[in-house]
N, C-alpha and C positions, 0 to 999 in steps of 0.2 A: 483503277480502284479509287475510290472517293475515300474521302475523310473519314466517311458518317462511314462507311463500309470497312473501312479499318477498326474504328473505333468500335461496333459493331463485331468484328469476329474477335476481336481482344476478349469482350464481355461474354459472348458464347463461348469459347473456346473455355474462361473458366468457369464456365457452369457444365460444362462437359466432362472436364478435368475433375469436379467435385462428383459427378454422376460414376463417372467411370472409377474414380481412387472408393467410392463406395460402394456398388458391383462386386466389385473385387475383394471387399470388405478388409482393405488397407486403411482406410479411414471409415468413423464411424456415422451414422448421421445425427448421432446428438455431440457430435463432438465440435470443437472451437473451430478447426482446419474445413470443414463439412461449409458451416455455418460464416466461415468469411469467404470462401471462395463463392459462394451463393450471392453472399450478402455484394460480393465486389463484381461479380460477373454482372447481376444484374440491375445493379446501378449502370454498370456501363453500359449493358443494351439498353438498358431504359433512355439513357444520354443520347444514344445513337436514332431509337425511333425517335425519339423530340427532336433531334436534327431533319429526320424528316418528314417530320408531323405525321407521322403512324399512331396517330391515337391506342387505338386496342393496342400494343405492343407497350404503350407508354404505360396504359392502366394495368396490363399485366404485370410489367417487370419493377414498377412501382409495389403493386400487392405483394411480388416475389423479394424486394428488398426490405419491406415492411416485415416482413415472416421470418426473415434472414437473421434482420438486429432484434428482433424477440428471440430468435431461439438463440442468439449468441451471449443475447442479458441475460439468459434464464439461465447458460452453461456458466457465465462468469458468476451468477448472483450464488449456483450451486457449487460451483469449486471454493468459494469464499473460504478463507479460514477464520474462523468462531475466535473471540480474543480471549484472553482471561480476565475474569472480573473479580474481582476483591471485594 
């Protein structure tokens, strides 16, 4: 097993892990835990096709981690807690 191929089931494995804890409906998909195992799996596959220049895998899991840290800003920006203002 290669590098790239390790490196590679690390990043699936948590995108699988997020698919499957949401199935199950253990975790939500607009929740934080959804949204970083997404956001972190598929950086890593992304890391791995670039290791071996698989383009379309690159542009995929590039799109897929773009989508990942929007819905992760948009759960942090809505759990915000409002301050008080005088």
């Amino acid at each position: 097993m290669t590098l790239s191929d390790i490196i590679a089931t690390v990043g699936v494995t948590l995108l699988l892990i997020a698919f499957f804890l949401q199935s199950l409906k253990i975790i939500t998909s607009e929740g934080k835990t959804y949204a970083l195992l997404n956001l972190f799996g598929a950086t890593i596959a992304g890391y791995a096709s670039w290791l071996i220049s698989f383009m379309p895998f690159v542009i995929l899991e590039g799109v897929w981690s773009i989508v990942a840290l929007y819905s992760l800003l948009k759960t942090n920006k809505n759990n915000s807690v409002p301050r008080e203002t005088k």
